[in-house]
C-alpha positions as CSV (number, residue, x, y, z in Angstrom):
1,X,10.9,36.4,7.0
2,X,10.0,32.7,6.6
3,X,11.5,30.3,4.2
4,X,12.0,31.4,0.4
5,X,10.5,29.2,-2.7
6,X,12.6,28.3,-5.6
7,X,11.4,27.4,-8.5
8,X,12.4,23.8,-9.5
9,X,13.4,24.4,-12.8
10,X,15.5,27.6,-12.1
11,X,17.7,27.5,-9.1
12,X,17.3,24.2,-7.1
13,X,20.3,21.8,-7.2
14,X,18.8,18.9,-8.4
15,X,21.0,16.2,-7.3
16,X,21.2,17.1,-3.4
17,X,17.8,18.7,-3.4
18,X,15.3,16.5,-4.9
19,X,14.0,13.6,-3.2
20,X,14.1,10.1,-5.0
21,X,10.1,10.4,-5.9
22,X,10.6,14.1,-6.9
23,X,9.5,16.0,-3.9
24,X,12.0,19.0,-3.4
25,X,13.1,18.8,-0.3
26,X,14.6,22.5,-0.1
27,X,11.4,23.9,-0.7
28,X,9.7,21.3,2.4
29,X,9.0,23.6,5.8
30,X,10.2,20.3,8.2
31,X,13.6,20.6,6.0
32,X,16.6,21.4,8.2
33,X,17.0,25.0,6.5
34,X,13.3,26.0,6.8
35,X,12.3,25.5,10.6
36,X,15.0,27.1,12.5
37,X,12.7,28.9,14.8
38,X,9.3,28.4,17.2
39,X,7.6,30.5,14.1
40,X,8.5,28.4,11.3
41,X,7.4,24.8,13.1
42,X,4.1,26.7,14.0
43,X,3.4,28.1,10.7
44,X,4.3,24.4,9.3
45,X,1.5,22.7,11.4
46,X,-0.5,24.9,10.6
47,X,-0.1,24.2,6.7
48,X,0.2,20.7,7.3
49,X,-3.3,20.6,9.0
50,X,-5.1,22.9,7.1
51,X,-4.4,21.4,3.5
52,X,-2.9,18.1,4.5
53,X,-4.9,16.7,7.5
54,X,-1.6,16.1,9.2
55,X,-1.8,16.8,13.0
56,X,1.8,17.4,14.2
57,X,1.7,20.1,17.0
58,X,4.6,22.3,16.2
59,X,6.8,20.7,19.1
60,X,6.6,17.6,17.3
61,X,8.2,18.3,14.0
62,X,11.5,17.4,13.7
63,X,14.4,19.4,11.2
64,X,14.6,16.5,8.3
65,X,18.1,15.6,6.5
66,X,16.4,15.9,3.0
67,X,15.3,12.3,1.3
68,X,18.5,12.2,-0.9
69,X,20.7,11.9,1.7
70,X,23.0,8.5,2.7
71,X,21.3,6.5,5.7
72,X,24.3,6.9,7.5
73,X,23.8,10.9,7.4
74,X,20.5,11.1,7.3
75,X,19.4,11.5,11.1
76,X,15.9,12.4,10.8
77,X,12.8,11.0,8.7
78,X,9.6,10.6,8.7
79,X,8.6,8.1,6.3
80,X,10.3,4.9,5.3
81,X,9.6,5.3,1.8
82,X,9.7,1.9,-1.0
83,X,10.7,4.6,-3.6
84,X,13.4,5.6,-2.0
85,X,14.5,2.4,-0.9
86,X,14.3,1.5,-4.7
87,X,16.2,4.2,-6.2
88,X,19.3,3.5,-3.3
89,X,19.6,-0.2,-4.0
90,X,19.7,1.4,-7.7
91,X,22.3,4.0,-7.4
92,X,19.5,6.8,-8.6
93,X,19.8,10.3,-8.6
94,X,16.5,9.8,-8.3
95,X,13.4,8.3,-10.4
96,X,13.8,10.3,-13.5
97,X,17.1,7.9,-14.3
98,X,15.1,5.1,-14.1
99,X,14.3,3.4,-17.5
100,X,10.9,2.3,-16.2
101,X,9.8,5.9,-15.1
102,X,6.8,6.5,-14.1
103,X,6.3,3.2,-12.1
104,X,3.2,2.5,-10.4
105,X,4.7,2.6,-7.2
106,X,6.0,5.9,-7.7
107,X,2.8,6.8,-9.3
108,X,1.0,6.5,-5.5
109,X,3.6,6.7,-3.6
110,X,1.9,9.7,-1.4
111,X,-1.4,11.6,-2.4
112,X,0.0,14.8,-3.7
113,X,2.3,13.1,-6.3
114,X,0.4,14.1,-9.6
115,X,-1.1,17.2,-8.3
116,X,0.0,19.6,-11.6
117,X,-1.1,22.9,-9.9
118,X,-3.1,24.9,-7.8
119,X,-6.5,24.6,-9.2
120,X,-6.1,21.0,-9.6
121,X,-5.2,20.5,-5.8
122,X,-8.3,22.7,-5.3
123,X,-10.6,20.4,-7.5
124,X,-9.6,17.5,-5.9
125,X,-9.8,18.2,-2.4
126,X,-12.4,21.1,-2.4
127,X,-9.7,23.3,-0.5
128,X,-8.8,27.3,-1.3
129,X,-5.6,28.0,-1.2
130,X,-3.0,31.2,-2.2
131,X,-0.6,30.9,-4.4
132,X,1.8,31.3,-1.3
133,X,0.5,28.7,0.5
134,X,0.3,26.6,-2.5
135,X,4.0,27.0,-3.1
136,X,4.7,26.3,0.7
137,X,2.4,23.7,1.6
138,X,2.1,21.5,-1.6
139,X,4.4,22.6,-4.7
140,X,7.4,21.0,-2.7
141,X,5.2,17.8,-2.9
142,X,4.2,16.9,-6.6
143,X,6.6,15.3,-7.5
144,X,5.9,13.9,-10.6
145,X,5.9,17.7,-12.2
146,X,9.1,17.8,-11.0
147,X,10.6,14.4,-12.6
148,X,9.2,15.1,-15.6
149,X,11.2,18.4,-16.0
150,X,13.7,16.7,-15.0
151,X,12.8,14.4,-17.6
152,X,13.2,16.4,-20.3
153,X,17.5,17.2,-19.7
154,X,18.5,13.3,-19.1
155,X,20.0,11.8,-22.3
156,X,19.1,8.4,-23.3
157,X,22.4,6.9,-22.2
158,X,22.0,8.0,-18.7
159,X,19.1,6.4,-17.8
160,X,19.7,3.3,-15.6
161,X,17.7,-0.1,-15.9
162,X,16.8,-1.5,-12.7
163,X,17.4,-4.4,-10.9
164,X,15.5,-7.0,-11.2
165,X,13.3,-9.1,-8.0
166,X,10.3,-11.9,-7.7
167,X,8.1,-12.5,-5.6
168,X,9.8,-16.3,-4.8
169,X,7.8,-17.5,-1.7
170,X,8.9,-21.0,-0.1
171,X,5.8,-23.2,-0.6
172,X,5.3,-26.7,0.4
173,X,5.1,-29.1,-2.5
174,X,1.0,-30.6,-3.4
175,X,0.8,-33.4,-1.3
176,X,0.4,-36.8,-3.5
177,X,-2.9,-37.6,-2.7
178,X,-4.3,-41.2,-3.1
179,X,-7.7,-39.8,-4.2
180,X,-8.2,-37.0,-6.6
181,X,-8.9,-34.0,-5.3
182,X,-9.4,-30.9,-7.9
183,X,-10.8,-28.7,-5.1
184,X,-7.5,-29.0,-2.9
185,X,-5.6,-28.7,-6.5
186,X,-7.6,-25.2,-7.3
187,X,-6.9,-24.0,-3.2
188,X,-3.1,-24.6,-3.3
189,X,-3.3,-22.7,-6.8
190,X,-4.7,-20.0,-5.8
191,X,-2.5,-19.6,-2.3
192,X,0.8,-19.9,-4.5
193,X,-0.1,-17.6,-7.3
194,X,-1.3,-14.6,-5.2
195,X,0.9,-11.2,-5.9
196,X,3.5,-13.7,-8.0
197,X,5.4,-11.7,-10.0
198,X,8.6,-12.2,-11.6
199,X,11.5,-9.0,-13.0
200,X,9.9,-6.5,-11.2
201,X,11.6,-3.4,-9.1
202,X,12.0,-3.4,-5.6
203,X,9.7,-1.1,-4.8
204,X,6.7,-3.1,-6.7
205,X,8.3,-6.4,-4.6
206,X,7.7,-4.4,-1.2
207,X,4.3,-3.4,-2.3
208,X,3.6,-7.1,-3.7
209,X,5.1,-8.6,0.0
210,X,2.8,-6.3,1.7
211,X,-0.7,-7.0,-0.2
212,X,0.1,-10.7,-0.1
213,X,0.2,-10.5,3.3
214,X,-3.1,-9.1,3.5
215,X,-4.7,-11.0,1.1
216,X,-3.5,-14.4,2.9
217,X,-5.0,-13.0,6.0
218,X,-8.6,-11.8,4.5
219,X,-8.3,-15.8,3.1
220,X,-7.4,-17.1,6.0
221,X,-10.2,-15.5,8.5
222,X,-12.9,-16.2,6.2
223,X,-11.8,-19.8,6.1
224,X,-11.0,-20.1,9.9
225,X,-14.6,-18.5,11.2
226,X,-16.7,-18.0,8.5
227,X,-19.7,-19.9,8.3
228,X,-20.6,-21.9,5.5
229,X,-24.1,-20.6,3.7
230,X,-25.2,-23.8,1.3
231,X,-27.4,-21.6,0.0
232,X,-25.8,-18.5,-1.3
233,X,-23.0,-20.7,-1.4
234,X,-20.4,-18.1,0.5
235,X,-19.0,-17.9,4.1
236,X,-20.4,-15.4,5.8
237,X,-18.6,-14.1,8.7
238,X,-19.8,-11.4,11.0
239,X,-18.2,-7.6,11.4
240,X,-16.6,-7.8,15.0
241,X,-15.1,-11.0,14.1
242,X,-13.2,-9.9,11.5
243,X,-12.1,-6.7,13.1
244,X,-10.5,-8.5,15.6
245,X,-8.2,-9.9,13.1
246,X,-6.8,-6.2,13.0
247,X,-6.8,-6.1,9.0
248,X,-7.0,-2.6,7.7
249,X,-10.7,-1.7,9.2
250,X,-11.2,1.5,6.3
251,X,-13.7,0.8,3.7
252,X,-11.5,1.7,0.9
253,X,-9.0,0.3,1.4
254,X,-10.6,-2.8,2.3
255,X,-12.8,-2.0,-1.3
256,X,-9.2,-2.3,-3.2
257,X,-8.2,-5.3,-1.4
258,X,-11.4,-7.0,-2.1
259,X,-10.8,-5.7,-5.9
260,X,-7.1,-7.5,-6.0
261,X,-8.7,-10.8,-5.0
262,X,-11.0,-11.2,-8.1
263,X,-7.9,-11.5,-10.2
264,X,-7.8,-15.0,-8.8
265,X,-11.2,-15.9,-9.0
266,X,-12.6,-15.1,-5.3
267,X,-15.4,-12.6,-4.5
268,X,-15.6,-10.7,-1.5
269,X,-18.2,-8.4,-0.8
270,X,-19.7,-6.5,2.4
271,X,-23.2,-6.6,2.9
272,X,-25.0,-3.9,5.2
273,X,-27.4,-5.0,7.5
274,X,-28.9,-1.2,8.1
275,X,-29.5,1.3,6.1
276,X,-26.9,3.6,7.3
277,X,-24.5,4.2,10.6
278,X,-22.4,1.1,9.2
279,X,-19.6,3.4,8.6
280,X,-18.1,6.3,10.3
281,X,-17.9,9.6,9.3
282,X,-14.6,9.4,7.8
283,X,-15.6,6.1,6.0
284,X,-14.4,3.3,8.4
285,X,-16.3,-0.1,9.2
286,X,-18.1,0.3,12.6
287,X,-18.1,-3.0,14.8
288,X,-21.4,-4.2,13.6
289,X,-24.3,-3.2,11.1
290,X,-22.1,-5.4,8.4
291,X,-21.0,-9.1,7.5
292,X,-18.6,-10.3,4.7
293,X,-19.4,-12.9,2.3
294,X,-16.4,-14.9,0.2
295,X,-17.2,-17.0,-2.4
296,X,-15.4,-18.4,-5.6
297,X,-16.4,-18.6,-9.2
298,X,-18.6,-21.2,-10.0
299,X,-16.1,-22.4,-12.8
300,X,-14.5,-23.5,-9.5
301,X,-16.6,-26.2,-8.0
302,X,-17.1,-23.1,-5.8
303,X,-19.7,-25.5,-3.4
304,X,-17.2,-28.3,-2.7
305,X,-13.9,-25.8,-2.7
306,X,-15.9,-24.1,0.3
307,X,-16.0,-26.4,2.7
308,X,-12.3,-27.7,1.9
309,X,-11.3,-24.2,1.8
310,X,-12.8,-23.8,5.6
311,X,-11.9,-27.5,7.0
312,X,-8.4,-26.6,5.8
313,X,-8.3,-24.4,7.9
314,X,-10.2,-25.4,11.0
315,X,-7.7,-28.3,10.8
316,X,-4.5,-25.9,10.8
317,X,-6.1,-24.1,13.1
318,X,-6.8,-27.2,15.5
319,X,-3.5,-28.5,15.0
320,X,-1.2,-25.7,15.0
321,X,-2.7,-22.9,16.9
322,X,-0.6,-19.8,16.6
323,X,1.7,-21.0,14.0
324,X,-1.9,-21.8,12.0
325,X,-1.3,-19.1,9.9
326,X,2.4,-19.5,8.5
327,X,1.6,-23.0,7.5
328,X,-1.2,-21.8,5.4
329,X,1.0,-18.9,4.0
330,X,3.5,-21.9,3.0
331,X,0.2,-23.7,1.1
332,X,1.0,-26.6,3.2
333,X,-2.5,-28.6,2.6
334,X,-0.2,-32.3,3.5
335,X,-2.8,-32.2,7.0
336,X,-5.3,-33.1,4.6
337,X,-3.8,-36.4,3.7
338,X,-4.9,-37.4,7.5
């Protein structure tokens, strides 16, 4: 017969059925109730690969807990989700208690979240789809519809403020240097103030922890191996080089990364050396066809920041090897006193 939808504002028990983001478990096909036989895991793949461009052969789909339940009892799951995380270490029914709903985090948390009905999933990703499929395959998904209903029945006085975390990295003190040295002054700002945030939620400090990390990284291999262009005043650092440094290779991603880094001053930009075949199909960088060019604002001394930027790091990098990188996350710039 297959598994039965229930609407979420009719008959669904709300606190043991809807997930921390929203997404109602009882109505997922992977969820223990709904994939009880060889017919239900192949109809779920199916569905999953059609409208989701998940590929999970039907052997591989596991019988999931539900996202609401304990750690301790939950035995299988597929994602380690920051919103759930967030709404544990909060005691949260779920994210419609929380005083700061709708977070960002919550906002993106998966790509289905603020879908509010069928024709809007269709509109978006150009995919038909019944109303039966719609309710198998996606309702069980948008979760924000379903917050916000739930919304609309929480009294003021039962909403719960969350806790409160900052991004508090260790750094190294600013070396007293005899000479003054603005451009080392301006690089150790900017390494300590990337994704510094204080109050926040713990789901926005694991997504801060996360980007910094990148970030750093983009820094640090453009300082490392980029070569220094006088003349466009950027270093420019080829496309297989940087892939080896196994940062997130997809163009978009990459695109937003490159966004989040002009907050603090520094341009980074890919330029295409072809017309096209720089980037698959499915929009990822190729190995070549492409370089990278990093530069700061000129309000920076960006000429004279350049080159301490990169023999900063050459230095680390000489003297350290593979611990280079940790004392650059630390902003330790004391090998510069040498």
């Amino acid at each position: 017969m297959g598994q039965k939808y229930v609407p979420i504002d009719k008959e669904v028990d709300m606190d043991n059925y809807i997930g921390k983001c929203g997404c109602n478990c009882s109505n997922c096909p992977t969820y223990k109730e709904n994939i009880r036989t060889f017919e239900d895991r192949h109809r779920c793949s199916a569905g999953w690969e059609k409208y989701l461009n998940i590929k999970l052969s039907p052997e591989k789909l596991r019988a999931c807990d539900g996202c609401s339940v304990p750690d301790s009892l939950r035995k299988t799951y597929y994602l380690n989700c920051k919103v759930r995380k967030c709404a544990m270490i909060n005691d949260l029914k779920n994210c419609a208690y929380c005083i700061g709903f709708p977070c960002e985090e919550l906002l993106k948390v998966h790509s289905l979240q603020k879908i509010a009905d069928r024709n809007e999933f269709t509109e978006k990703t150009g995919k038909e789809i019944s109303k039966s499929d719609y309710e198998l395959f996606i309702e069980p998904y948008v979760g924000l519809r379903h917050l916000n209903i739930m919304r609309q029945s929480i009294s003021e006085n039962e909403l719960i403020e969350y806790k409160k975390f900052s991004t508090n990295n260790k750094f190294s003190p600013f070396p007293k240097f005899k000479n003054k040295s603005e451009s080392l002054k301006l690089i150790y700002s900017i390494l300590t103030s990337i994704c510094a945030e204080q109050n926040i939620s713990f789901a926005r400090f694991q997504t801060l922890k996360s980007k910094r990390e990148k970030l750093v990284k983009i820094l640090w291999i453009m300082a490392r191996d980029g070569k220094l262009d006088k003349d466009n005043g950027c270093l420019e650092l080829d496309s297989r080089t940087f892939l080896s440094s196994k940062i997130q290779g997809m163009y978009n991603p990459l695109m937003e990364y490159f966004g989040d880094l002009k907050q603090y001053n520094i341009h980074c930009e890919i330029i295409p050396l072809v017309n096209s075949g720089w980037l698959t199909p499915k929009g990822g960088l190729r190995n070549e066809g492409w370089i990278i060019r990093l530069s700061f604002e000129k309000s920076l001394m960006a000429g004279n920041m350049l080159k301490e930027f990169r023999d900063y790091a050459k230095k680390l990098d000489n003297t350290y090897r593979e611990k280079a990188f940790r004392v650059f996350t630390k902003a330790d710039l004391s090998i510069m006193m040498n």
